[in-house]
C-alpha positions as CSV (number, residue, x, y, z in Angstrom):
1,X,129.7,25.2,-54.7
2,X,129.7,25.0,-58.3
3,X,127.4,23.6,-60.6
4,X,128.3,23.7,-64.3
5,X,127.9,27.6,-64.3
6,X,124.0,27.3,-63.5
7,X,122.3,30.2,-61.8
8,X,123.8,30.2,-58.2
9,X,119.5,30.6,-57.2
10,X,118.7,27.4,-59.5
11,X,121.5,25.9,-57.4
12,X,120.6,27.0,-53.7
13,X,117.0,25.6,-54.5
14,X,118.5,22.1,-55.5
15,X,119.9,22.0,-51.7
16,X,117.1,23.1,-49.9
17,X,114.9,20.8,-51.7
18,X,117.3,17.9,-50.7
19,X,117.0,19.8,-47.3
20,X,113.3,19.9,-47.2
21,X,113.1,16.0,-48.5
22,X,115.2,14.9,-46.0
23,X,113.9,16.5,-42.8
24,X,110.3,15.4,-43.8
25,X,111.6,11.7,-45.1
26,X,114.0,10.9,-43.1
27,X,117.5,9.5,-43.9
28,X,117.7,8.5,-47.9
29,X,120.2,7.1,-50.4
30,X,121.1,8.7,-53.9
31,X,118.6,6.4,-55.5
32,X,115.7,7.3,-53.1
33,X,116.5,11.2,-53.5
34,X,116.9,11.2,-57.1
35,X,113.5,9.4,-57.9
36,X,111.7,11.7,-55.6
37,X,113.1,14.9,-56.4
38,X,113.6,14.3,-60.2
39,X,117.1,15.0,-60.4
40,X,119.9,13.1,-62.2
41,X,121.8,10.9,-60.0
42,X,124.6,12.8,-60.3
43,X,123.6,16.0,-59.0
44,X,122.1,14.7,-56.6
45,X,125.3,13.4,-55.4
46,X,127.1,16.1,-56.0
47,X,124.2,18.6,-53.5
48,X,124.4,16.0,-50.8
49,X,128.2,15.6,-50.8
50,X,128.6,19.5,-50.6
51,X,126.2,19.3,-47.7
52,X,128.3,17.0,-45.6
53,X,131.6,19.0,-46.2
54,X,129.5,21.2,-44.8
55,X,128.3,19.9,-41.5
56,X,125.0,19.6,-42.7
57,X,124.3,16.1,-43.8
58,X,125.8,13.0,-42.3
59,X,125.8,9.2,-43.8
60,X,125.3,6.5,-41.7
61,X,128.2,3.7,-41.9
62,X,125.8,0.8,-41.9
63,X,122.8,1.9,-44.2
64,X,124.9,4.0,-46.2
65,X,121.7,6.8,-46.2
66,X,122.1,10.3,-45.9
67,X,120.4,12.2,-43.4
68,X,120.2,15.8,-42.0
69,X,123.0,16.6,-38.8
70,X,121.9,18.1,-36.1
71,X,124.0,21.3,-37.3
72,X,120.4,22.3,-37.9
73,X,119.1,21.7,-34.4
74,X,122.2,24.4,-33.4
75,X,121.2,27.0,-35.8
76,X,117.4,26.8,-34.6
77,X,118.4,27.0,-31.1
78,X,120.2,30.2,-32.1
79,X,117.3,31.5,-34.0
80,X,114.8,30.8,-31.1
81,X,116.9,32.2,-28.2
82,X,117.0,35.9,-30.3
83,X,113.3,35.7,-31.4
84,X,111.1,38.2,-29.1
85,X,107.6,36.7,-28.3
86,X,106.7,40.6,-27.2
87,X,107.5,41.9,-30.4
88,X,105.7,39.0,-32.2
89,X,102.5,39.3,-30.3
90,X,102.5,43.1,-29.8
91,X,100.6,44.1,-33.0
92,X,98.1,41.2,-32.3
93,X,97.3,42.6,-28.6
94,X,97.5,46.2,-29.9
95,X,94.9,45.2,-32.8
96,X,92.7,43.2,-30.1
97,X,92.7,46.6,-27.5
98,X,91.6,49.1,-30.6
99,X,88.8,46.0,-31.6
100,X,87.8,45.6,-28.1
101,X,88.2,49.2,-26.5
102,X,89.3,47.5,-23.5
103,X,93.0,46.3,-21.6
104,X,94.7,43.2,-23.0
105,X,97.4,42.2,-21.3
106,X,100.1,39.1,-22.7
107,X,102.0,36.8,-19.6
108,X,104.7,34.4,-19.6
109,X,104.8,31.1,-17.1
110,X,107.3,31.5,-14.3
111,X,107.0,28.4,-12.1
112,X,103.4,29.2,-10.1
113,X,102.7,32.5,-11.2
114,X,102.5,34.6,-14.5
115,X,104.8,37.4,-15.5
116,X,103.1,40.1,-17.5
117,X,105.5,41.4,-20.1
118,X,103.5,43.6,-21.8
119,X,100.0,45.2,-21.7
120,X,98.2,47.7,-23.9
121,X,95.3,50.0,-23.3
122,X,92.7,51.6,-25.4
123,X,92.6,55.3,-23.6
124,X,88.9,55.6,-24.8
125,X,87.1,53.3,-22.5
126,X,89.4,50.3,-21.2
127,X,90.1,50.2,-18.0
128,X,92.7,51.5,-15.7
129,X,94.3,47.8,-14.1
130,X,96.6,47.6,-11.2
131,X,98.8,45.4,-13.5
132,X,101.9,46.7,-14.8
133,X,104.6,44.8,-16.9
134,X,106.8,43.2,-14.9
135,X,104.4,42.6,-11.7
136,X,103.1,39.0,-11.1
137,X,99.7,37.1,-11.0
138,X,98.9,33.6,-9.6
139,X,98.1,30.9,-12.2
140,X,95.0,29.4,-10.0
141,X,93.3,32.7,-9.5
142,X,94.0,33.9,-12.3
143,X,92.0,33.7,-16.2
144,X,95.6,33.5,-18.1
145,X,96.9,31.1,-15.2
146,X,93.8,28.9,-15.7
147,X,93.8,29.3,-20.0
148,X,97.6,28.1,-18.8
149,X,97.0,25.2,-16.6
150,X,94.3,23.6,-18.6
151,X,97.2,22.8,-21.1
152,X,99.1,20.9,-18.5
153,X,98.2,17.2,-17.5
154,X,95.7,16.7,-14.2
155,X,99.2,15.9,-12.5
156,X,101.4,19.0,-13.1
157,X,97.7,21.1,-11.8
158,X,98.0,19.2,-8.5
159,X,102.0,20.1,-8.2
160,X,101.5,23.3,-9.5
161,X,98.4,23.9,-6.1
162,X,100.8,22.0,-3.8
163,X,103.2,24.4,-4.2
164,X,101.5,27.8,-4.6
165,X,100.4,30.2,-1.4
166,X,96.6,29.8,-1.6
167,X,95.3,33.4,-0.8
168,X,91.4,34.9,-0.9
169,X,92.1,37.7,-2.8
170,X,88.3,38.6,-3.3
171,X,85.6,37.1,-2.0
172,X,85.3,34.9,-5.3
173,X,88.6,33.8,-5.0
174,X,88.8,29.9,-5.5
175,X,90.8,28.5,-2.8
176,X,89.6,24.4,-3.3
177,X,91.5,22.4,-5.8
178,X,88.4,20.7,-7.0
179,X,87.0,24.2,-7.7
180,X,89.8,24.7,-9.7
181,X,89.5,21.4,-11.7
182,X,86.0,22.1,-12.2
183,X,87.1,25.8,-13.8
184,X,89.9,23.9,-15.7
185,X,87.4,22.0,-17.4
186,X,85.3,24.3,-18.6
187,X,88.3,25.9,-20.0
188,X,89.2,23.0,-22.1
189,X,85.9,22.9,-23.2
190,X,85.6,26.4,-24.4
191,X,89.2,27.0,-25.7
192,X,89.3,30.1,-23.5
193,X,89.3,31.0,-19.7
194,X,87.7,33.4,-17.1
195,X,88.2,35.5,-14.3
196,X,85.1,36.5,-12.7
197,X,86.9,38.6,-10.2
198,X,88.6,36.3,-8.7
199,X,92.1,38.2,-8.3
200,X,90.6,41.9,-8.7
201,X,87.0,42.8,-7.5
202,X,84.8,44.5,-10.3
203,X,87.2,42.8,-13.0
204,X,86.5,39.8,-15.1
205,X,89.0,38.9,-17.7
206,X,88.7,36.5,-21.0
207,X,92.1,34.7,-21.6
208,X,94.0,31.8,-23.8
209,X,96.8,30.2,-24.1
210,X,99.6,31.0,-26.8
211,X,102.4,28.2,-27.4
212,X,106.1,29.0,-28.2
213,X,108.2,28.1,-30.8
214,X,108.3,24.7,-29.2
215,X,104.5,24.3,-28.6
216,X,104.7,24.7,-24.7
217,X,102.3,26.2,-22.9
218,X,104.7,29.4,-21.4
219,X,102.3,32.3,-22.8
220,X,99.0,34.0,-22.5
221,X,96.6,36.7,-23.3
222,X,93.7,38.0,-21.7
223,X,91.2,41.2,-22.4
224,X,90.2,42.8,-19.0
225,X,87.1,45.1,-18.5
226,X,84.6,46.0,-15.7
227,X,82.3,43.2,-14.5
228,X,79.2,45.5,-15.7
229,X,80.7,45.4,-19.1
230,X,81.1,41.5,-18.9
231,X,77.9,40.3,-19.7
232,X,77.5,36.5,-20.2
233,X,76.6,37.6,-24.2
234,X,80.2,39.9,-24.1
235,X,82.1,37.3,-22.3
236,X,81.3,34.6,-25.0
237,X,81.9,37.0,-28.1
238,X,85.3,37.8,-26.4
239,X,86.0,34.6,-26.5
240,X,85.4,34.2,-29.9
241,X,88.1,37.4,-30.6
242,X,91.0,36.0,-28.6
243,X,90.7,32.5,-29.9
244,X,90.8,34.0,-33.5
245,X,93.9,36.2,-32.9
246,X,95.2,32.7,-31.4
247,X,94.7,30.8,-34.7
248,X,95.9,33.6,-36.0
249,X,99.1,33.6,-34.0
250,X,99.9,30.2,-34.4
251,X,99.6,30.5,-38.1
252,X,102.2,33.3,-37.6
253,X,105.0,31.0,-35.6
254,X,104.2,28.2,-38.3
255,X,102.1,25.8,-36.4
């Protein structure tokens, strides 16, 4: 697109502002665009037109107003289906395990159980779990499964019992859906969940949930250690450390 010979930058900001203004507005006429963005009426025309040769803008037949296609919806599906929550989060669990000196481990929802798709270990003192990336982990016995269920309504909990194989794994394994609720509770209250060896005897594990890029409740993270190490003291200042690298996260994904 041309415009008069201006700097082709000066230019590309001119559309995205419309861009911008338009997603966070909603649909607009010329009028409306050129008051808010302080351009001349005629370049604003002249942006918005070369956005709907585009694909990019559309105008609606009875209001007349311009608003955004969803060409955009397209490209962000594109962009989401190549982005690689490992890659994204690995720095933050590697920089938790040095902090820590003990196993943190990130999970991804499959139906009733969690996947765990990556893990890292501090070799100095964190201990050496059973878990391995790829194996699986039950969300109701479980302190990601629990950091993941407290997200969900009362409702999709119940489903989620109905249809899970209700095993005692250790001797503090909870296998009463009120016990659960209670847990879940608690969980929502904190901002962070615990497993106090319920899926691995001698291991008790601090975890939260991590959103994706469209806010669901598919991930989480957890910091596992020996139940002598897991004072109540420890256990509430880990919770403190995995809630920050959450905010932390989020900030990252732009929430």
């Amino acid at each position: 697109m041309e415009d008069g010979g201006k700097n082709p930058i000066q230019v590309a900001g001119k559309l995205f502002a419309v861009i911008e203004l338009l997603a966070e507005h909603g649909p607009m006429g010329i009028m409306e665009l050129s008051t808010s963005l302080g351009f001349h009426k005629s370049t604003v025309h002249r942006l918005v037109t070369s956005l709907q040769q585009l694909g990019y803008v559309r105008q609606d037949e009875e209001s007349m107003k311009y608003g955004l296609s969803l060409k955009f919806l397209e490209i962000s599906g594109k962009i989401l289906d190549r982005t690689d929550m490992t890659a994204l989060v690995h720095p933050y669990l590697k920089r938790l395990s040095e902090q820590t000196r003990e196993t943190v481990h990130l999970v991804r929802r499959e139906g009733t159980e969690a996947v765990y798709i990556d893990k890292e270990e501090d070799g100095a003192g964190s201990i050496r779990m059973i878990s391995r990336v790829g194996s699986r982990i039950p969300l109701y016995c479980s302190g990601v499964g629990k950091a993941l269920l407290a997200e969900m309504e009362d409702r999709e909990i119940r489903e989620i019992w109905e249809h899970s194989r209700i095993l005692r794994l250790t001797p503090k394994t909870i296998t009463e859906l009120d016990g659960l609720m209670e847990h879940i509770e608690a969980v929502r209250k904190n901002g962070y969940a615990l497993d106090d060896e319920e899926n691995e005897e001698g291991v008790r594990c601090v975890a939260v949930s991590l959103p994706d890029y469209h806010k669901r409740p598919v991930y989480a993270m957890s910091i596992s250690a020996p139940a002598a190490r897991m004072t109540e003291e420890r256990i509430e200042k880990l919770g403190e450390d995995v809630l920050k690298i959450k905010k932390e996260l989020s900030a990252a994904m732009g929430f």
